[in-house]
N, C-alpha and C positions, 0 to 999 in steps of 0.2 A: 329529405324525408322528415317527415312530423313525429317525433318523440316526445313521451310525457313518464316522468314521473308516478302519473297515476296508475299506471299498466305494471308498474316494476313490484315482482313475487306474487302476484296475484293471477289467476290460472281461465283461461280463453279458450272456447274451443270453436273452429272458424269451419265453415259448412260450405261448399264453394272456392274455386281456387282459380277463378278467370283473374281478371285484373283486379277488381278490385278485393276480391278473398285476396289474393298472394299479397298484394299491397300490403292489406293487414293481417299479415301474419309476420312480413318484414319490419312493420312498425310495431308490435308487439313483441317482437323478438328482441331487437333494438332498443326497447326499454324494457327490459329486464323482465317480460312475463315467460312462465309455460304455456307452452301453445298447442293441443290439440287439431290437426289439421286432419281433413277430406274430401277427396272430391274420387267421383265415380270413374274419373280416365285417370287410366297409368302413369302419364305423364309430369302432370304436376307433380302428382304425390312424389314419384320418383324425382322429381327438382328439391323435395324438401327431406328427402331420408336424411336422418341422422343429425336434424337440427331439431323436427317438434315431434310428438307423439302422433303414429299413424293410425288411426281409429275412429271408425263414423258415432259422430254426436248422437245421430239416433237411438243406437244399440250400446252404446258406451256409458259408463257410467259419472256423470256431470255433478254430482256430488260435490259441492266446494268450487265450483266453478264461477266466477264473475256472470260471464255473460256468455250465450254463444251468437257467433256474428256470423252474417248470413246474407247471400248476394240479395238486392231487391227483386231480382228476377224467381227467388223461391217460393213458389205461393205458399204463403202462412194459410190459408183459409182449407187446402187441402192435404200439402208436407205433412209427414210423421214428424219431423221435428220441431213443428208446435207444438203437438202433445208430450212430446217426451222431455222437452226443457220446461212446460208448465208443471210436469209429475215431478221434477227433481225442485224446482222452483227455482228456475233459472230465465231472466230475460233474455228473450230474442232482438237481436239490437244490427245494425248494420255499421258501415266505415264512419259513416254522418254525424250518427253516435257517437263513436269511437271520436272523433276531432272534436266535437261539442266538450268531452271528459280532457279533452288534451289541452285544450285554450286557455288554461291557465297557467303551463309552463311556454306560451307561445309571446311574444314582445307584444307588447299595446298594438289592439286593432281591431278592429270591426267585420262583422260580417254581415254582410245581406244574402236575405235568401227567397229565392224566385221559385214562385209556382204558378200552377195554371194548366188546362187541357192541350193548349195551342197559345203556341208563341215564346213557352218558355227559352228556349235556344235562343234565340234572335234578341230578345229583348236583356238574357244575362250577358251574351257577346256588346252588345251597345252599351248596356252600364258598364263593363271594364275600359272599352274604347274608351267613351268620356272621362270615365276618371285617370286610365292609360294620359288623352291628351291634354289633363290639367299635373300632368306629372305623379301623380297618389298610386303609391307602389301595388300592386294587384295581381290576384291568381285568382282564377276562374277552376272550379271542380264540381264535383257533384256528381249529377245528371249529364257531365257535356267533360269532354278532354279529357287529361289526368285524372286519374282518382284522388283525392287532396289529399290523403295521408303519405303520398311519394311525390309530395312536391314541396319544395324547399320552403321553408316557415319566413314568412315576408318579416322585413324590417319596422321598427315601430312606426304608426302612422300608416299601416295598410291595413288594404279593404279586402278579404277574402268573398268573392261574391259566387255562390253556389245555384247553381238550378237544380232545383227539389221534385221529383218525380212524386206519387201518392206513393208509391212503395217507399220511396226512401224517407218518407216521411213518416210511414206506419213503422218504421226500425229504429224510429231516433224517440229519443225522451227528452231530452234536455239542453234542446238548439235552442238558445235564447239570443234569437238576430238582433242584431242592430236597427235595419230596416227588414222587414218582412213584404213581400207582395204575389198578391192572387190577382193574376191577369183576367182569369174568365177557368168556366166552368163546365162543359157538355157532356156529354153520357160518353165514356169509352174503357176500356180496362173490367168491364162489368164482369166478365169473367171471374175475377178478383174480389169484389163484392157482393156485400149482399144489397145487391138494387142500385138505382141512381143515389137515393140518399145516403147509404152508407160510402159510396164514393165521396160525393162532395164532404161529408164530414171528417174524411181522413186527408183533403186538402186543409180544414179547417183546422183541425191540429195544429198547423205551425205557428197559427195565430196564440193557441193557448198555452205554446210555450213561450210566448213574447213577454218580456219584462216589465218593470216600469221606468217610464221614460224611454221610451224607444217608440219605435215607427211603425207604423199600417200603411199598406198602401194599396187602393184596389183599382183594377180596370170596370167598364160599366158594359152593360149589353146583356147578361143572364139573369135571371131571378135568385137563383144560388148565389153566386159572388157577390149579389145583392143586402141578402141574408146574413152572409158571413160580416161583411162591412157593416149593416146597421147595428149587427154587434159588437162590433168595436166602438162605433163610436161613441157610443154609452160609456166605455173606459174612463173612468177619469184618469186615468196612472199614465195615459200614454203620453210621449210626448206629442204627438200629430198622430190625424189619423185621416188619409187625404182619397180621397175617389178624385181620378184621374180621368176625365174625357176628354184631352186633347182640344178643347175646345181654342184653348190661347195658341195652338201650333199651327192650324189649317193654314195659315199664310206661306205659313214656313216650306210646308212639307214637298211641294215643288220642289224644294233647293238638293231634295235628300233623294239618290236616285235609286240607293238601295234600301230604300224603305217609302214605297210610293201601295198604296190603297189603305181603306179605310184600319185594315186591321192593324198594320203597319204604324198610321198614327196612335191606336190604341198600344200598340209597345213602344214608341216611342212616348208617349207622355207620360207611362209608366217608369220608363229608365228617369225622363227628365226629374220624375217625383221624388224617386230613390237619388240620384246624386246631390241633386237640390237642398236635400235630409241630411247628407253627408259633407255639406258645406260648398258644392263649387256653384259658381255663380251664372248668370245668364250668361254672359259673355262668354265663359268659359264653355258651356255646352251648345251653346247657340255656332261656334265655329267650329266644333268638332262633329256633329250632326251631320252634316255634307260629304263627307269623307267616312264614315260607314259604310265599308264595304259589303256587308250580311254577310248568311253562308253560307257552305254548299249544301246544294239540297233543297235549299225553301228562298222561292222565288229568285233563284240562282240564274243571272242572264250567261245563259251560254254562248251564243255569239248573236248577230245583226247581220243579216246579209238581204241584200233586193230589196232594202224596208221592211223583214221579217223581224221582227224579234222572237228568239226560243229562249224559253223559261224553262226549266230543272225545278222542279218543288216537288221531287221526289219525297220529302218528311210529310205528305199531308198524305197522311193514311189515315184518314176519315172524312166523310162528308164536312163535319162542322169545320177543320183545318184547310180542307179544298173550299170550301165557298169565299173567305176571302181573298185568295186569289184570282177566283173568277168576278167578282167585285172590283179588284183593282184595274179591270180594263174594260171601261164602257165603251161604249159603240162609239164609234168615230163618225164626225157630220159627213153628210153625201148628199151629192144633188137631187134624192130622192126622200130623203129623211137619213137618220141611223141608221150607220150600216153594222151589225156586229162586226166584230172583228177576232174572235178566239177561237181557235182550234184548238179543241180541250182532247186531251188523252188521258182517257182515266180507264181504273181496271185493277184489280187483282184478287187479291181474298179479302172478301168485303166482312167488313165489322160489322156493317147494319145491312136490312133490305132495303132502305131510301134512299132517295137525293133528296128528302125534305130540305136538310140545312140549307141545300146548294139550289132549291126550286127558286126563291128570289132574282136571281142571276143568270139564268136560261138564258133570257134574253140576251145578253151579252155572246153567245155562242152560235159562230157561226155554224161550226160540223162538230160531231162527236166523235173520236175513233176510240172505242171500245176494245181492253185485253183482256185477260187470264178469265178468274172463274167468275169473276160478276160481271166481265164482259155481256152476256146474252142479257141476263136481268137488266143490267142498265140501261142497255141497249132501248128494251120495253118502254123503261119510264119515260127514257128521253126522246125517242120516236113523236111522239106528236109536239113538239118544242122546235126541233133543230134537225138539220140533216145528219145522219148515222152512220157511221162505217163500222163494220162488224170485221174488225180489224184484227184479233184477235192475240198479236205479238206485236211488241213494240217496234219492232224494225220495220215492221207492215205499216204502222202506224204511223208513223213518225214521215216515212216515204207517203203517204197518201197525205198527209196534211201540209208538209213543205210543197208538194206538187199542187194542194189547192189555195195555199196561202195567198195574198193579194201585199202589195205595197199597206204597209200600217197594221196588216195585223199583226197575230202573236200564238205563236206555238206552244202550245205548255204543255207539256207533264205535269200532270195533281192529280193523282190515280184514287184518291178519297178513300182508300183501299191498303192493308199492309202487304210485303211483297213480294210474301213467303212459297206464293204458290207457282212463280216464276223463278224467285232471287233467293241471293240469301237474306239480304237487306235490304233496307230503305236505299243505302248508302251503292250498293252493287246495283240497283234497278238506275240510279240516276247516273252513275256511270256511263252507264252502258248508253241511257239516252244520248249522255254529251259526245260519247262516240260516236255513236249512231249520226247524228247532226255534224259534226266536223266532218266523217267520214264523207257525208253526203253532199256535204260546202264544197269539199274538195273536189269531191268529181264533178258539180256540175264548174265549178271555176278552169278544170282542167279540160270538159267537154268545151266550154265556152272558147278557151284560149286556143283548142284545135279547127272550132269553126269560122 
């Protein structure tokens, strides 16, 4: 666990008590602060009687209080306790925060930190790989696995590399990365915002906590993430300030089997950027590259059977996230011209009314099978494009597309949709697919083996 100095007799009060609240309430405890704890289920609370103060922030009196910390999942633009920690004048800060105050009792080391609409996961899992296979001691937090305050403090000479949500980003003040990078930039989370540009302007944040002599790094394709980058590099204070188009890797990217379409080479020239900054050399990332296995969830091969391939990219819950997926698998040659080859299953509680992002890439799809509640809608758009199935559950679905699948194509899940109106998660909806698919391997292999 991460302890500081900075936290000890000065008084916290923590809003939220998932993982990452309790996290920091153990790492403020552990360095010697008072800790006002809350959260609306019994549970927690009752895990912490008799160590902090039980009392919600809102209604309580924050008087003398440091800071209150608060999950990124708390909307500040609507929460009471926006208001009531700006009336005592008290910041709203999150764990991000909390490690950014702690880094000075932490051994020599660096941080990078990843942002971006899409892609962030895949591309902070690949930066610790490579630095993982040049030996550079690493923990991965933030936005993805552990919460970094309950995870043991790296030895001198490591890279703490974080993927930064826009929430976790609107909680922190004083992240001063090492390397900094914005992948790309699309409308989502708007709920949260006021509009598209106050979104993109709370990914821009990170950059303005950036120091001097230190690193920028951007991906290319948005107008936004455009914007943000032309403004850095007007910096003089930085040390680099690098837009990343993957241009030198096209050769490569063949070799790399978990990170094949175009968006894939845009996070990977981003990783390249970021370790590149951080000293390891071509050859060191040039043989580690191949051996990137990605994640679960986003463009996840779940198995190869008959010449099928099925894809799991259960994390693209929005059109802009689903279309390069559908992008990574052009039409295959046939003796009649391109033949598509995708059987796309998409669906659930849609965040937008289009498939704009994803209209480029139609073509690419042979069938559509259609679930949850944007099932029928998408249905609509995509009718004059591709043949439809109005499939409506993914176990329907997934059975209709295996049954019309051909030798070379590919099965995917990219429901461009979150996946709440089925599941509980991203992570529960792509489960279930991989099941659903083994299940179905298995019978027809055990039909086969009885005929």
């Amino acid at each position: 666990m991460i302890v500081s100095q900075a936290f000890a007799g000065k008084r916290y009060a923590v809003l939220g008590l998932a993982r990452s609240g309790l996290t920091a309430v153990e790492s403020l405890l552990a360095s010697g602060a008072h800790v006002m704890a809350w959260d609306n289920r019994n549970e927690p609370r009752e895990s912490l009687e008799g160590r902090v103060e039980l009392a919600d922030p809102v209604s309580a009196d924050l008087t003398g209080y440091e800071a209150v910390v608060v999950s990124p999942g708390v909307p500040l633009n609507s929460h009471p306790i926006a208001q009531a920690a700006a009336s005592a004048g008290v910041p709203v800060i999150g764990d991000i925060e909390l490690f950014a105050r702690a880094r000075a009792d932490l051994p020599a080391h660096r941080v990078v930190g990843i942002t971006g609409t899409n892609g962030k996961s895949t591309t902070t899992s690949l930066v610790a790989h490579l630095l993982r296979s040049a030996a550079v001691p690493v923990t991965v937090g933030g936005n993805i696995g552990v919460p970094i305050l309950g995870q043991k403090p790296l030895p001198p000479g490591g890279v703490y590399v974080l993927e930064l949500s826009s929430y976790q980003i609107d909680l922190t003040q004083s992240l001063d990365c090492d390397v900094a990078a914005l992948l790309n930039i699309t409308p989502d989370h708007l709920d949260r915002y006021d509009g598209f540009a106050a979104y993109a302007a709370a990914k821009a944040r990170l950059f303005d906590m950036l120091g001097a002599g230190h690193v920028a790094v951007f991906g290319t394709g948005d107008a936004e993430t455009d914007a943000i980058a032309q403004g850095q590099l007007h910096r003089s204070d930085l040390k680099a300030c690098i837009v990343a188009d993957g241009a030198g890797l096209v050769d490569q990217q063949p070799n790399w089997p978990s990170l094949q379409g175009p968006h894939n080479l845009q996070n990977a020239a981003v990783a390249v950027a970021i370790v590149s900054s951080l000293g390891l050399t071509a050859p060191q990332w040039e043989r580690a590259l191949p051996t990137f296995r990605g994640l679960p969830h986003r463009m996840e091969r779940v198995a190869e059977a008959g010449g099928v391939l099925y894809i799991n990219d259960s994390k693209a819950t929005n059109p802009a996230s689903a279309a390069p997926a559908l992008a990574a698998f052009p039409p295959s040659p046939g003796p009649s011209g391109p033949r598509p080859r995708i059987h796309w299953i998409l669906g659930g509680l849609p965040k937008e009314d289009t498939l704009d992002d994803c209209k480029p890439w139609f073509g690419n799809v042979a069938a559509a099978y259609t679930i949850g509640d944007a099932g029928p809608a998408f249905a609509e758009i995509l009718e004059p494009y591709t043949h439809v199935n109005r499939s409506e559950m993914l176990a329907g679905a997934v059975r209709e597309a295996m049954a019309a699948a051909r030798p070379g194509d590919v099965v995917m899940l990219s429901p461009a949709c979150a996946s709440f109106d089925q599941f509980r998660d991203f992570e529960a909806r792509g489960d279930q697919f991989r099941q659903i698919v083994e299940a179905l391997l298995e019978g027809q292999a055990a039909s086969g083996g009885q005929g």
